[in-house]
C-alpha positions in Angstrom: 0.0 0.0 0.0 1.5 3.4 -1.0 -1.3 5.9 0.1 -1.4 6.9 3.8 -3.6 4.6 5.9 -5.1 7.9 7.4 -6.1 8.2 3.7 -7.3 5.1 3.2 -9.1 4.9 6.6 -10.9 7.9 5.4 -12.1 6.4 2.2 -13.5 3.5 3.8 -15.2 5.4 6.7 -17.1 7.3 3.5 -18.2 4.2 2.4 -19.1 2.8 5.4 -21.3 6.1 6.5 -23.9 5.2 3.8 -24.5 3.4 0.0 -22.5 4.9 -2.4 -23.0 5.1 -6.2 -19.6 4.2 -8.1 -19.9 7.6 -9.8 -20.3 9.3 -6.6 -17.0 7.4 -5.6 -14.8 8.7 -8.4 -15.9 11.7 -8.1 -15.1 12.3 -4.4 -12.2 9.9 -4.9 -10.3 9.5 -7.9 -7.0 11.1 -8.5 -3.8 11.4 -11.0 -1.4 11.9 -8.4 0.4 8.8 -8.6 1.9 9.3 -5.0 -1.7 9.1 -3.5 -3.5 6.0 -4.8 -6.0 5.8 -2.2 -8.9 4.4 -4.2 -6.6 1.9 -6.0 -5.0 1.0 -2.9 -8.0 -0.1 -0.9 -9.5 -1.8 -3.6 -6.3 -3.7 -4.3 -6.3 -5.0 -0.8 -9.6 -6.2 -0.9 -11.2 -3.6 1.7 -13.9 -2.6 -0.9 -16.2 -4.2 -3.6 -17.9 -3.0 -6.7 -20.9 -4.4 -7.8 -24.5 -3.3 -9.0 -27.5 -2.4 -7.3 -30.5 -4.5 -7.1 -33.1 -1.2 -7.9 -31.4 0.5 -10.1 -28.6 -1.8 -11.8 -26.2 1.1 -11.5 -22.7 0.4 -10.1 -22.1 0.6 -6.2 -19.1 0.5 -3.4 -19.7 -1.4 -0.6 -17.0 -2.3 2.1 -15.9 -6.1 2.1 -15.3 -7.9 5.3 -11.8 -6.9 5.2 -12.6 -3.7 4.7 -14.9 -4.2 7.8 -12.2 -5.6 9.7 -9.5 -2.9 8.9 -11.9 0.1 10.5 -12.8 -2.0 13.4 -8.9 -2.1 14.0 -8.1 1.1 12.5 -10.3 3.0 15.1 -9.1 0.5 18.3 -5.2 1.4 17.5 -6.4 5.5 17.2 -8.3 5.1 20.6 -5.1 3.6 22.3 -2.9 6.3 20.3 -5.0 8.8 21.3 -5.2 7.6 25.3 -1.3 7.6 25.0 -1.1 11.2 23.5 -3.5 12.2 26.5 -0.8 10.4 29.1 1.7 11.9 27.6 0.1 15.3 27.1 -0.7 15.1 30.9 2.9 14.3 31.4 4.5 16.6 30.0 2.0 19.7 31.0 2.3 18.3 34.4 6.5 18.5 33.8 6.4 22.1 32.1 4.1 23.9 34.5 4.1 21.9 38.3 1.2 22.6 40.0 1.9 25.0 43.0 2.7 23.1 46.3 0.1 24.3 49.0 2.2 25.5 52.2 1.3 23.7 55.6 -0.8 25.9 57.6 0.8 28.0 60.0 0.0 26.3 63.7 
C-alpha cells in the first residue's frame, strides 16, 4: 500500500457512513497523483467491492469484510494512540508547568 492509511481509513469510513453510487465514488475519490492511490489501494487490498445495485442496476461500493475488519482495528489502534497522546500530554504539561505546592498551615 502506497497511500497513507489515514487516507485510506478515510475512504472507507465514507463508504461505510452510507451506500455509495460508483460515480459518486470517483468523483469524491479518484485522483492522478500517482503518490496518492488511495482508491486503488483499498480496492487492491480487498477492503472494498464494486458491484451493482438490485433497484437500479447502477454500479455501487460497498466495504468487504476486510474492509470491515480494517476500521474496526483502525479506530481501536487510534483510541489507544490517542489515550497515550493524552498520558503523555498530561505528562508533559504536568512536567512544564508543576502545579503550586500548598504550604502547611501556620500552627
Amino acid at each position: 500500500m502506497t497511500a497513507p492509511i489515514a487516507l485510506v481509513n478515510d475512504l472507507l469510513e465514507w463508504v461505510a457512513a452510507r451506500p455509495r453510487t460508483y460515480r459518486e465514488t470517483m468523483d469524491a475519490w479518484r485522483t492522478s497523483c500517482p503518490k496518492l492511490p488511495v482508491w486503488e489501494d483499498a480496492v487492491d487490498s480487498g477492503f472494498l467491492r464494486i458491484t451493482r445495485s438490485d433497484v437500479e442496476n447502477e454500479l455501487v461500493v460497498v466495504l468487504s469484510a476486510k474492509g470491515r475488519t480494517f476500521l474496526t482495528l483502525a479506530s481501536h489502534v487510534r483510541r489507544e494512540e490517542l489515550l497515550d497522546d493524552c498520558r503523555l500530554g498530561a505528562r508533559s504539561i504536568e512536567h512544564e508547568h508543576p502545579l503550586p505546592r500548598r504550604r502547611p498551615e501556620p500552627k
